[in-house]
N, C-alpha and C positions, 0 to 999 in steps of 0.2 A: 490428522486428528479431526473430532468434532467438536461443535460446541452446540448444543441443543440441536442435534439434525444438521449443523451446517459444518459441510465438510470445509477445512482448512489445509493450504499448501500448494508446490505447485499441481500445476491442473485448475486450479478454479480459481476465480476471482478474489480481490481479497477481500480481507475481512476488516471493517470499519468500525471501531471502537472509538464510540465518544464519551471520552472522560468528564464524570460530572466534576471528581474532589471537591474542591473546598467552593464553585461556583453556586450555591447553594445561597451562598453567605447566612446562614442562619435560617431560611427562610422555607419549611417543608416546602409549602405551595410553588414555590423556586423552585426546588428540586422536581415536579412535577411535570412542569413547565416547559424544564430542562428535555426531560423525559421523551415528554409531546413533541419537543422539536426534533430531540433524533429518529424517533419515526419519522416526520416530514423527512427529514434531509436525507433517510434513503438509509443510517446507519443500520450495522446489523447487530449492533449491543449498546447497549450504555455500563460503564464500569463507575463502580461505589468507590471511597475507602472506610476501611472499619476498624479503628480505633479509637481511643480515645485519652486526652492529654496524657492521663496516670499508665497507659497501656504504653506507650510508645518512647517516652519521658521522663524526668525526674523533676521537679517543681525546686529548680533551684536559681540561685541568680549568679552563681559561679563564673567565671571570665569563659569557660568551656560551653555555659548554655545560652552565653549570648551570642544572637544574630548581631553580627556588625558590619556586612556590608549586602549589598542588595535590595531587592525590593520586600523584605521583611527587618530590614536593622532596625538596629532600638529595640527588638523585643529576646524574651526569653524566648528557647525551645517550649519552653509548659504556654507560654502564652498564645506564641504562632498556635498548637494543635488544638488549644483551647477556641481560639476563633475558628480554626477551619475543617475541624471535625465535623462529621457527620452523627447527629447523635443515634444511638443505641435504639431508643425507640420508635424511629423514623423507620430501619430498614423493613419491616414488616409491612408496612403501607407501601415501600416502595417498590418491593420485590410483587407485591400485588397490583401494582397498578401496571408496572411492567410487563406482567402477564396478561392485564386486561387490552394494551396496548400493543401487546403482539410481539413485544420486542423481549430481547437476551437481557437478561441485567446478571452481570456477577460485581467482582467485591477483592480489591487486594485486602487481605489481614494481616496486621501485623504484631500479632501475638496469637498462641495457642486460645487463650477465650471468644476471639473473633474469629480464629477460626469454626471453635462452636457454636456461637450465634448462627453462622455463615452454613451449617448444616443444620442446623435447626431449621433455617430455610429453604433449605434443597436447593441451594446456590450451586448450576451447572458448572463451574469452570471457578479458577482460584488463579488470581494476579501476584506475580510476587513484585514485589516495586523495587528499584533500581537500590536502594538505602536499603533494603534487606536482603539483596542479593547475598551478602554474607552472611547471615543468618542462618547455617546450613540445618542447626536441631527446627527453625521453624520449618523449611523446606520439609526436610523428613517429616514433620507434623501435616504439612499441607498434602504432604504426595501417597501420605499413606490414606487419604478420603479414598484415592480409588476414582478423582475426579480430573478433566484436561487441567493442564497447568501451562501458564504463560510468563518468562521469567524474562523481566527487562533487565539490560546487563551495562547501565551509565553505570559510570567509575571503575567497572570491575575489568579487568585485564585477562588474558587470557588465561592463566593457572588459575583465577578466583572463577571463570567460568564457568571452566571442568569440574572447580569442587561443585558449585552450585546444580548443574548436569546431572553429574554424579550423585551427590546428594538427596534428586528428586528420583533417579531412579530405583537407588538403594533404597526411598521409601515407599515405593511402589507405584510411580506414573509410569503409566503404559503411553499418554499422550500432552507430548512437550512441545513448547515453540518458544524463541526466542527472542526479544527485543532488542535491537540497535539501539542504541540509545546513548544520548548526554545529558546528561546531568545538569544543565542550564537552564534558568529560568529569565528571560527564554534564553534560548543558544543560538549562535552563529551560524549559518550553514555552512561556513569554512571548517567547521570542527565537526559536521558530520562524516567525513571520508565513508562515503556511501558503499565505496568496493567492497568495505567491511564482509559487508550481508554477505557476499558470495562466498566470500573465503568460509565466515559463520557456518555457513549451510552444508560446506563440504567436510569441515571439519568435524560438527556436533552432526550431523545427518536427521536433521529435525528443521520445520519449516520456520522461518527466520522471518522476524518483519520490522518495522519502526516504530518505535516511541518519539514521536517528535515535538521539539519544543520551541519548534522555529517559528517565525511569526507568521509565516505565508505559507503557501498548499504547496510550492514549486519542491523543495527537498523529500517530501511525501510521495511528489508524483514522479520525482525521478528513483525513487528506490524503489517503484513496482519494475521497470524495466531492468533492477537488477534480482528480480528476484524476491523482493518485499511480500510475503504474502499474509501478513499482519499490517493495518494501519494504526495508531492509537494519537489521537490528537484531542486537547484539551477545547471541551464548548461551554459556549456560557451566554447570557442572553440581551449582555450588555458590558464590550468589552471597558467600557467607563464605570463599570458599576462598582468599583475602590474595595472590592473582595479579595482575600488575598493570593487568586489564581486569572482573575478577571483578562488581567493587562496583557496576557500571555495565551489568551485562548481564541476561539473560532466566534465567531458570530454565526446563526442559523444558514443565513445565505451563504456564507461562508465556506460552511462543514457541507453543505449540502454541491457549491462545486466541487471540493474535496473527495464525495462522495462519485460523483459525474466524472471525475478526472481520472480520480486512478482506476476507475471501471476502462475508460476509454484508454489510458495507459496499459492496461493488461491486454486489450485484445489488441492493440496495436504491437505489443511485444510478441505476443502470439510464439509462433516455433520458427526453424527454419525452412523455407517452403522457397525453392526456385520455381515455383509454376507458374504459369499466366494465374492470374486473379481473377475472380469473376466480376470484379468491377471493370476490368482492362478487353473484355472481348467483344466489347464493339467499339472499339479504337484499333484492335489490329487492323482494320481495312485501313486504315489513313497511315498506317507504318513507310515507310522509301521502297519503292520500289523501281523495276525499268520501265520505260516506258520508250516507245518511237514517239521522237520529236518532227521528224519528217516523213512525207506520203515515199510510202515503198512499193516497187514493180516485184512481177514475182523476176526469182532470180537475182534482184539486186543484192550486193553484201554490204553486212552492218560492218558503219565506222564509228569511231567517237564522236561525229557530227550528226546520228542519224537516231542514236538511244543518249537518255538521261537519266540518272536517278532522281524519280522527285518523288512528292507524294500524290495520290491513295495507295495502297498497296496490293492492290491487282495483281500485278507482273511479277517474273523473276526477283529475289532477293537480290541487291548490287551486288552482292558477293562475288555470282554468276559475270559479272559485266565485261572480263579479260575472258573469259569461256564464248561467247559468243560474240566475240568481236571478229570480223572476217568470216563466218557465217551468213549462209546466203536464206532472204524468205523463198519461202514455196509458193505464195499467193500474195497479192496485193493486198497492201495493208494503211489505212490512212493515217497520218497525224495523229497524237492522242493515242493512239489505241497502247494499251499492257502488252510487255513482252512476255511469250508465252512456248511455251515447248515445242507446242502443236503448230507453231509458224516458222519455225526455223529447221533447217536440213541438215539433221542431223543422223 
């Protein structure tokens, strides 16, 4: 798949998504800000979200809409999306400065209106978030743009994945990729089971990558060696700064090793290649090889006491070392010298 010209999957590098959400805290100029650092740090998108409290919620205080444990308890559902929304008027200014900055910006939506806004802006690419994975009429709504689509799959199991798959191609994506993901804010790396990806990829045959919500780059940059060809990690510009995605996210220096890392993880996974390396061939000459340890007459024959395997690798491979034992030289040969084909009577 692409996303603005850039190809996604295996073959090429991956793809670095830095999630603004709710790091913003209230604040456009933040979000801006945000912006500017994932250019520095090398990202090749910055992703939005686009709802808002009434869109996604119900404005009740029901025992069902309360947050009661984690890093949001005490509040309603209407109140968390009320603080960490992104508002409505904002995304116009952002999708434009993103473009004057050179960088990708799309947008999960989580309702058919946000998805309109969302093409009102010629928003390249549609996030589905892990809590609408089930959602399959918004799916259908989002797949029938006719635009790539990227579905994180925390909580959903394997039958709710196929519907979701399914669901985006019945509505017409031609280009899908899928998220690893949990659902933790943040999450354990013991509850990533990274193998996942592989199996993901074989089965959905769409290129597969991480949402991660771990606190460090380490879980990130082991899922490019299996495969990850999606990254999506939460930045923000001040992980103190009491916003309600803050505590959980990247700092710029951060995302920008993140950035470094799993570049250098892809090319290090590379394919399978028995060959010499082109870093390794001026070290062959220092490999074991034979060598005469003592001055030789012609005539005389080689014993165990007379060749040694040591290093540079001049001489015969050791291999040879039972083949040429009891072998007589042709010419006089000193100490030191590589044992060589051309000296022995053969």
């Amino acid at each position: 798949m692409k996303i603005n010209g850039r190809s996604i999957g295996p073959g090429h590098r991956p793809y670095v998504i830095a999630e603004l959400s709710a790091n913003h805290n209230g604040d456009l100029k933040q979000a801006l800000k945000i912006i500017d650092a994932a250019v520095e740090t090398g990202a090749d998108a910055v992703k939005i979200q686009t709802y808002r409290p009434d869109t996604i919620t119900l404005k009740s205080n029901a025992p069902e809409f309360q947050i009661t444990e984690g890093l949001w308890a005490g509040r309603t559902l209407y109140d968390l999306y009320e603080w960490a929304h992104t508002p409505w008027e904002w995304h116009e200014e952002l999708f434009a400065y993103a473009a004057k900055r050179e960088i990708t910006l799309f947008s999960s939506p989580f309702d058919p209106t946000a998805v309109d806004l969302l093409e009102d802006l010629n928003a390249p690419a549609y996030k589905i978030a892990s809590f609408e994975a089930v959602d399959l009429p918004l799916i259908r709504y989002v797949a029938s743009k006719g635009k790539p689509m990227i579905i994180s799959t925390g909580m959903a199991d394997l039958e709710e994945m196929t519907e979701a798959v399914n669901a985006a191609h019945e509505g017409g994506c031609r280009e899908l990729a899928l998220l690893h993901c949990v659902s933790g804010y943040p999450a354990p790396a013991s509850d990533y089971n990274l193998a996942t990806i592989t199996n993901m990829a074989a089965t959905f045959g769409v290129p597969v990558g991480l949402s991660d919500h771990t606190l460090y780059n380490t879980t990130a940059i082991a899922s490019v060696a299996l495969g990850a060809s999606v990254i999506e990690k939460h930045m923000t510009l001040d992980r103190a700064g009491d916003g309600p995605d803050d505590s959980f996210s990247l700092e710029p220096t951060e995302f920008a090793s993140l950035c470094r890392d799993v570049q250098t993880a892809w090319e290090a996974t590379g394919k399978v290649d028995y060959g010499r390396k082109s870093s390794e061939l001026n070290n062959v000459q220092f490999r074991r090889s034979l060598y005469f340890v003592q001055d030789m007459n012609a005539g005389d024959m080689i014993t165990p006491d007379s060749v040694r395997s040591v290093r540079p690798g001049h001489g015969l491979p050791p291999k040879y070392l039972d083949d040429i034992l009891g072998k007589r030289v042709v010419q006089d040969i000193p100490a030191n010298t590589p044992v060589t084909l051309g000296v022995l009577d053969i």
